[in-house]
C-alpha positions in Angstrom: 35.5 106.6 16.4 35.1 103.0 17.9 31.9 101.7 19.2 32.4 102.1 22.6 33.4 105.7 21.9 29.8 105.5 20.0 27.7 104.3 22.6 29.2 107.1 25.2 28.7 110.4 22.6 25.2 108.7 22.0 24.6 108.5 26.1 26.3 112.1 26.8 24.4 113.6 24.0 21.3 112.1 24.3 21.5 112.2 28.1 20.9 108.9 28.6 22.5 105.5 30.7 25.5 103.6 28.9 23.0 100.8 29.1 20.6 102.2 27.1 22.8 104.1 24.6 24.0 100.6 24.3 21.0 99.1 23.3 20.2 101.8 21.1 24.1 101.5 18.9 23.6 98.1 19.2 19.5 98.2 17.9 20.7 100.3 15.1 23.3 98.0 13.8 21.3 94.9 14.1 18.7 95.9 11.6 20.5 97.5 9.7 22.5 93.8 9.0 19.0 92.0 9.1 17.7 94.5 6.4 20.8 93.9 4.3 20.9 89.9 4.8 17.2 90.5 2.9 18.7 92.5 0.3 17.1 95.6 1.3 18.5 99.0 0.6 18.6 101.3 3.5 18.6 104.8 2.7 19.2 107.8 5.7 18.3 111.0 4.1 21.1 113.1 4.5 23.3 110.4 5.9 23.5 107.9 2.5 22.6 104.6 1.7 23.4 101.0 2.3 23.3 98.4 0.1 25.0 94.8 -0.6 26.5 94.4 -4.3 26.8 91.2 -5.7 29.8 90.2 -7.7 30.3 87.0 -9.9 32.4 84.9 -10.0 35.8 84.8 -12.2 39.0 82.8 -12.8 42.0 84.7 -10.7 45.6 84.0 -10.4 47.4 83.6 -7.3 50.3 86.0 -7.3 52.2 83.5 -5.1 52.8 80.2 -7.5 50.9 82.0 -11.2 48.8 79.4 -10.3 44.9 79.9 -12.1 42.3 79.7 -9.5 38.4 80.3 -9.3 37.2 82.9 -7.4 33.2 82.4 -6.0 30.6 85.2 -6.6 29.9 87.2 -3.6 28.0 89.6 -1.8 29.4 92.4 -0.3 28.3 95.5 1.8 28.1 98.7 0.1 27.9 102.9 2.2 27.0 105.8 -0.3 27.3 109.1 1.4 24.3 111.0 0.7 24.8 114.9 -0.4 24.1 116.0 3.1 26.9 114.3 4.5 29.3 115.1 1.4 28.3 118.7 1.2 28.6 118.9 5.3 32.4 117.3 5.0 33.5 119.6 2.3 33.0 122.9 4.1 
């Protein structure tokens, strides 16, 4: 499902205007980036959880030349499906 596709089951279902259901996707997404930028975990009970992992740095390789090279720590975004979700996909 794309985003567009999104924002029209969101408007269909929730019987309301593209415009709004737009807003609303678009709402959603933003705070869910805000509250990760601050390192906070967001948890949707049911749904599952997003969080940003951080990973150090470490000395790589490039597969290319052999070549050693350093790779910079970095954060990265995390989804955990929540039981809900996993236990509604497995029936």
């Amino acid at each position: 499902m794309t985003k567009s596709e999104l924002i029209e089951a969101v408007a269909k279902r929730s019987d309301i205007t593209l415009d709004r259901a737009t807003t609303v996707v678009n709402a959603f997404f933003n705070l869910v980036v805000d509250a990760m930028k601050r390192d906070e975990r967001i948890e949707i009970r049911n749904f599952g959880n997003f969080v940003v992992k951080e990973y150090g740095g470490y000395i790589g390789r490039n597969p290319k030349s052999g070549e050693k090279v350093t790779v910079a720590k970095k954060r990265l975004p995390f989804f955990k499906a929540g039981l809900g979700l996993r236990e509604l996909i497995n029936k």
